[in-house]
N, C-alpha and C positions, 0 to 999 in steps of 0.2 A: 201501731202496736206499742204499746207501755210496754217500759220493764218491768219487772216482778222484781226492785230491787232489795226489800227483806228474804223473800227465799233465795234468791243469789248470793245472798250477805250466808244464810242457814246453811246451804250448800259448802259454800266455800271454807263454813265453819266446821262441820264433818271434814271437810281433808281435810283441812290441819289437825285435827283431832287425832286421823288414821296416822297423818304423816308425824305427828309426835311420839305416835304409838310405837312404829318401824325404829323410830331414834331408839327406841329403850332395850332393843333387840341387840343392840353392841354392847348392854352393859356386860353382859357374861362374857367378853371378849376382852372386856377392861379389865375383870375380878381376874380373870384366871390368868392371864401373862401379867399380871400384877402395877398395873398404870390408873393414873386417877381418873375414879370415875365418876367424881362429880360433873364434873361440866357435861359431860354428855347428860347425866343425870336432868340435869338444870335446864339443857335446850330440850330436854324432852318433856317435862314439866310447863314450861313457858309454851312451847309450840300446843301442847296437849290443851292448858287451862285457856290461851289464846282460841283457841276452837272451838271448847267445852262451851264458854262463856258466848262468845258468836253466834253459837248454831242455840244455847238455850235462849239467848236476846229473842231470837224471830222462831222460835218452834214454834208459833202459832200460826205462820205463815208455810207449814209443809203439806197442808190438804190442798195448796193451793196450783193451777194449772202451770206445769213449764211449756212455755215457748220457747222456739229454733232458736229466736234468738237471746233469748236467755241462755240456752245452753251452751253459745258460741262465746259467750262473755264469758261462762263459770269456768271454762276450758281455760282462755286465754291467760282470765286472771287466776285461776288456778295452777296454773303452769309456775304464774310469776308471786304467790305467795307460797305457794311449797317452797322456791328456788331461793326467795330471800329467808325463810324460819330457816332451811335447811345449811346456811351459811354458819348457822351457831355451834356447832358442834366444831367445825375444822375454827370459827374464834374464838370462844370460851376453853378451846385445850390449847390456844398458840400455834396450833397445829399450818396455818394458813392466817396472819393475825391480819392481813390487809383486807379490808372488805371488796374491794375488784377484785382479788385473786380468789377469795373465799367465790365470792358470787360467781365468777368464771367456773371455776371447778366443778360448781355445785350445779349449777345448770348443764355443765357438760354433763354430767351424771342424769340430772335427769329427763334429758332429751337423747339419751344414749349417744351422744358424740365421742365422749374418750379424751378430747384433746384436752391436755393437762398443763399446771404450769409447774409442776412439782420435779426439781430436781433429782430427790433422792427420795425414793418412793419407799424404800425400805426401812429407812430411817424414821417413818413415822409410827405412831403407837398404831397397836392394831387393831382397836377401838375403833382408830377414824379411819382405815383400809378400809373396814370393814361396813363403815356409814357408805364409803366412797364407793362401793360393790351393790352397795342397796339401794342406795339410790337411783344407780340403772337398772336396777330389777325394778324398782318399781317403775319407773319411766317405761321401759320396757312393753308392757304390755298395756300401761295404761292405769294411775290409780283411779281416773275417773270410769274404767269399766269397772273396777273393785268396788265403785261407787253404786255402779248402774244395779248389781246384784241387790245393794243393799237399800237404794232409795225407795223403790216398791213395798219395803215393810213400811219404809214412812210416808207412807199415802203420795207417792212421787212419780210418775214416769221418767225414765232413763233413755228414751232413745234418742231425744236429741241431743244426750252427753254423749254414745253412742256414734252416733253423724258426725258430730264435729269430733272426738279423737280421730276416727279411722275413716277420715272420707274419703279413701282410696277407693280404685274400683275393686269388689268384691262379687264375683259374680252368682256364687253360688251362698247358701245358706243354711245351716246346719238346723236353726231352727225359727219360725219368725219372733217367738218370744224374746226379746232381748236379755230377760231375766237369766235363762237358761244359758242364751250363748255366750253371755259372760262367765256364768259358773264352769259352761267344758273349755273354753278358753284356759280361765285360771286351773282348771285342774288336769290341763296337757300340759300348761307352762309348768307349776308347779313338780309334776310328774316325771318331767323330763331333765327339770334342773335337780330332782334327786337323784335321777338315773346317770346325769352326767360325773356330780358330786363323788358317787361311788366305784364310775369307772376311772377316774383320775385317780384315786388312794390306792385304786387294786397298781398302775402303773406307778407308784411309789412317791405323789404327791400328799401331803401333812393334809389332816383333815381343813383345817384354815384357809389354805391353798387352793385346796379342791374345792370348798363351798364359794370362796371369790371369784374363782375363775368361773363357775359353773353359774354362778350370779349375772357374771357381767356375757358368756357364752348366750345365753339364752337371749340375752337382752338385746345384743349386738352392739351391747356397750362397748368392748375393751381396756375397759379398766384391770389393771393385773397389780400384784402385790409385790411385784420382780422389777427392776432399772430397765430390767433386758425384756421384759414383755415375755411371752412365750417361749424365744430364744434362749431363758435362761434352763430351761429344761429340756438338754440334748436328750430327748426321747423320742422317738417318731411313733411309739403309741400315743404316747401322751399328744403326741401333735395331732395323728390322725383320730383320734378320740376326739378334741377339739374343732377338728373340720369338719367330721359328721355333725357334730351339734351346730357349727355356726351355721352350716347347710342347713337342717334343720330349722333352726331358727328363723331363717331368709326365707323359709316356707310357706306360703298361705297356711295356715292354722287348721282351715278349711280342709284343706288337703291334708294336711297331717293328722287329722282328724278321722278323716278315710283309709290311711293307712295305717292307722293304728286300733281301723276294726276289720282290717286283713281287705279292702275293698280296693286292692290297687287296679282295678283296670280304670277305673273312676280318677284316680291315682292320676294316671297315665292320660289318660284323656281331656286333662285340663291343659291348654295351649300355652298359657302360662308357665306352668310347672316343665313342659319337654324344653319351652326357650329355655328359659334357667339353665336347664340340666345340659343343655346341649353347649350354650355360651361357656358356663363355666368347665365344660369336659374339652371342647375344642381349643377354647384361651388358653387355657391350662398348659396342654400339650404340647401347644406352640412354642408359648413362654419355656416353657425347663427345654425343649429341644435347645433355643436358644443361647441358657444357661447352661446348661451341658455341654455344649462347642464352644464356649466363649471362659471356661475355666476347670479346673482340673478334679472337681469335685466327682463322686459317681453320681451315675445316672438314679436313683434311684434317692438319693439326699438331692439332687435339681429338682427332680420331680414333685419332692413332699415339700419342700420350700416352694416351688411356681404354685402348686395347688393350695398351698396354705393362702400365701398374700396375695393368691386373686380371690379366693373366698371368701377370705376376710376383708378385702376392697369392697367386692360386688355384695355382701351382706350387709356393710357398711357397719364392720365390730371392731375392724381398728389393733386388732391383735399385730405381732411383728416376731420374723423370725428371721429375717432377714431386709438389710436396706434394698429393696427395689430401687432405689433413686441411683445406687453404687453400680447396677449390671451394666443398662449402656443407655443411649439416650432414646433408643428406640423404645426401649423396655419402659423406660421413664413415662414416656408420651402413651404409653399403651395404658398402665396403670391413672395414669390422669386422665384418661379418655373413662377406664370404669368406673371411676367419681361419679360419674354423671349418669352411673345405668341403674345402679339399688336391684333389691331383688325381688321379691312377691308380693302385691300387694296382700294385706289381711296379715302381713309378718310383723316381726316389731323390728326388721329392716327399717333406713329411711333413702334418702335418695328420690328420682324420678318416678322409678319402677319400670319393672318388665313391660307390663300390661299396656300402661300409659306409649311406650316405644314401640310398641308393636302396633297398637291402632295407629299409632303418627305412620308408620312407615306402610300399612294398608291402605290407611286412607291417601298418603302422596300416591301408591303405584293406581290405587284405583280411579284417581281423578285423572290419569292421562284416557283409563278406559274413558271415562265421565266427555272427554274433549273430545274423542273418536264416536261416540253415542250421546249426543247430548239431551237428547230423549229418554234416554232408558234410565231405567230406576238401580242403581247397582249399590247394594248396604254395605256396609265396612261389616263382617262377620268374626266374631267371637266365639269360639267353641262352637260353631255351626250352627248358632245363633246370630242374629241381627242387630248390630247394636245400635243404637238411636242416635240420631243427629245432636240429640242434647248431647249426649257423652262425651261425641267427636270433637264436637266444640270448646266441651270444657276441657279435655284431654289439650288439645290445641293452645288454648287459654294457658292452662297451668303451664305449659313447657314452653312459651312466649314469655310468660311473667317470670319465670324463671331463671331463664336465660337472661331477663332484664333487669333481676337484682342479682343475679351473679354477678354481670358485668358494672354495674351500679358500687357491688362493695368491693371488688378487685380496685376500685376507681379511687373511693374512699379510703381504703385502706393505703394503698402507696400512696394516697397526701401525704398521711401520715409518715413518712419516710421508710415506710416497707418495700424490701427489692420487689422487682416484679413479679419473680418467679416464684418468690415464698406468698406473694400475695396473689399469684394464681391459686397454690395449692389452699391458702390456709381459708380461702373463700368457700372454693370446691370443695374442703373436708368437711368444714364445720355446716354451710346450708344440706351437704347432704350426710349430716354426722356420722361419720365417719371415722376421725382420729387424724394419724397422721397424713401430712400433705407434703409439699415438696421444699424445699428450699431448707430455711430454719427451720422450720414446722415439718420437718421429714421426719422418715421412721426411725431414727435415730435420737430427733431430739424434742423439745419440748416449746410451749408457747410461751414459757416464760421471760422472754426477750420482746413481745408484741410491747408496745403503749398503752397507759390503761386506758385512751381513747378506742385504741384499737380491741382490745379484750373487749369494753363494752358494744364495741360493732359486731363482732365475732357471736360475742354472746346473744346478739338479739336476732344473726344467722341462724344460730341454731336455735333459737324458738320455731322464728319463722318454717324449717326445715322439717321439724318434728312433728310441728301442726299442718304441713304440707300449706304451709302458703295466703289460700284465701281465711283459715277459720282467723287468721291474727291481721292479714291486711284489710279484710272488711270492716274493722274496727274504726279503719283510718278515713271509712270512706262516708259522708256527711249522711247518705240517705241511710244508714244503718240505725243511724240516732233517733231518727224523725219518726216521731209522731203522727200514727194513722190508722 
């Protein structure tokens, strides 16, 4: 199989086109608190005619057929030319002027990681907050499904951009058209990040405030416009406002989809969605019982503190309202165990996922049946469905390769002279973007102490993590090249 590298090149040139477009969305955040808004101006221009010029080079080549593995390329290097155009705006304002920290930033943005190297978060114009907030919105859900709605007017198929964003398992499907399921996608995402926007102002956050947060909520980013992350707003509406949506968010889409045409028994009947509901309700409880015997706080502020930072753990948003790493080391080792669990596939969660955990631990209890009958046919089951051996495999696969570059950059990284236990967490946050981790890199403080060898490993963590794995390490691997 050839590549199709003029329509990969056309492709590639549409995002940067969209993604210059989104730059130009902060200039009315530049004019009205009154900061220069050239440079943003300038990176959205450059990124815009950068694209313009690209995608009109090969417009002759858009009638033309996509294959899987074209769309695995346009993914990968899509990811990584958004990430570098998207660097311009935090160096043309000064705002971030070293290009490792610019490119760190900017790809935590748009892999919804969170993990920052930015000291003083408020001190920055609100212009590049507010780049910083959209960028994981659009990571978030995906600009390449933004793509997928609109490649079909230009003579394009979209579902192999489609496969490789979200090749989680998805079991159910709203519609086969992909054209469509990107538009009710974008218009629950959309939907919901103005329903959250509106319920944070009515609890007395500034409109600015509300749209960043409700940006990065959705996304599962956590990026916030506060030092203190969420903790700066002693509200427990405003808190609890934010856990519904990060819940929300960690949702198969699928499912919130059904729930938001009143169809909750369907709701409820996805095996998926009760784990979720049940892990995060049981944790929860556990955790503030904990916190509630072990300090003087009432029950009731333990409670909305355990609930918030496992939510935001297991959704992988990165929000903070309290240091988990400060309760006790039990607490410590509980929260770094949820690292590793993510929440719904089909969500703009990152992490393992549910789904993925639950076959691995059917399929272990059913292979001892398998050793007592070794005869008989017994399926790993899915929502009362059968899932196929392919599945098991690849589920098996991923969470082996996983485990193998965890331990791989935890390895890496302490060369680098990283303590071990900040290079446990900062491994575990950023492959499953997540935000903060433990040690240096706890909820308290920031990445800005890593090496810029280390920032450059971290950052290619969280590629790897966003794309879940295979769509970026099959790049690596010779027979993907070849010709046949």
């Amino acid at each position: 199989m050839r590549f199709n590298f003029p329509l990969i090149a056309n492709i590639l040139g549409l995002l940067l086109f969209l993604n210059g477009s989104f730059m130009l969305f902060c200039l009315p955040f530049t004019v009205y608190y009154k900061e220069e808004w050239w440079p943003i101006l300038v990176a959205g221009i450059i990124t815009i005619v950068s694209g313009a010029v690209t995608w009109a080079a090969t417009r002759h080549h858009q009638g033309r057929e996509l294959k899987k593995k074209d769309g695995y390329l346009i993914v990968s290097l899509g990811w990584v030319f958004m990430s570098l155009f998207g660097t311009l705006p935090f160096i043309l304002t000064g705002a971030i002027p070293n290009f490792t920290d610019a490119f760190f930033e900017t790809i935590s943005g748009y892999t919804t990681t969170g993990a920052s190297i930015l000291d003083d978060i408020e001190s920055m114009p609100k212009g590049i907050l507010f780049w910083r907030s959209l960028t994981q919105w659009i990571g978030g859900m995906g600009i390449i499904v933004l793509a997928v709605a609109i490649l079909p007017i230009l003579g394009i198929g979209g579902m192999q951009l489609f496969v490789a964003e979200a090749p989680g398992i998805s079991p159910d499907k709203m519609k086969p058209r992909i054209k469509e399921v990107a538009k009710r996608l974008w218009f629950i995402y959309l939907g919901l990040t103005l329903t959250e926007t509106v319920l944070l102002m009515i609890g007395g956050m500034t409109f600015f405030d509300a749209l960043n947060h409700s940006l990065t909520t959705m996304a599962t980013g956590g990026f916030s416009t506060k030092n203190d992350s969420v903790a700066h707003y002693d509200s427990a509406y405003i808190q609890y406002v934010i856990i519904l949506f990060m819940f929300l968010a960690g949702t198969n889409f699928t499912i919130t989809y059904y729930g938001l045409k009143g169809k909750f028994d369907k709701v409820w009947a996805n095996e998926e969605f009760r784990i979720y509901f049940i892990i995060v309700s049981i944790v929860s409880v556990c955790i503030s019982f904990f916190v509630f015997t072990s300090n003087w706080e009432g029950f009731e502020k333990s409670f909305r503190d355990s609930l918030f930072q496992v939510v935001s753990v297991v959704t992988t948003t990165g929000y903070v309202t309290a240091d988990y790493t400060a309760w006790t080391p039990f607490l410590t080792i509980i929260f770094f165990l949820l690292m590793f669990l993510g929440a719904s596939a089909g969500s703009t969660a990152g992490g393992i996922k549910i789904v993925r955990h639950t076959l691995l631990f059917k399929n272990s209890f059913l292979e001892m049946k398998r050793q007592l009958h070794p005869s008989a046919v017994i399926p790993v089951r899915l929502n009362n469905s059968a899932v196929s051996r392919d599945i098991t495999y690849n589920v098996l696969a991923f969470i082996m390769i996983y485990l193998l570059v965890y331990g791989v950059g935890v390895f890496a990284l302490s060369f680098t002279g990283v303590e071990f236990d900040t290079s446990l967490g900062a491994v575990a946050t950023t492959l499953g973007n997540i935000g903060p981790g433990l040690g240096a890199v706890g909820p308290v403080n920031n990445f800005s102490s890593i090496t810029p060898f280390g920032k450059w490993l971290l950052a290619s963590l969280m590629l790897l993590g966003r794309l879940e794995l295979f769509t970026v390490l099959m790049l690596f691997n010779p027979h993907f090249w070849k010709k046949y």
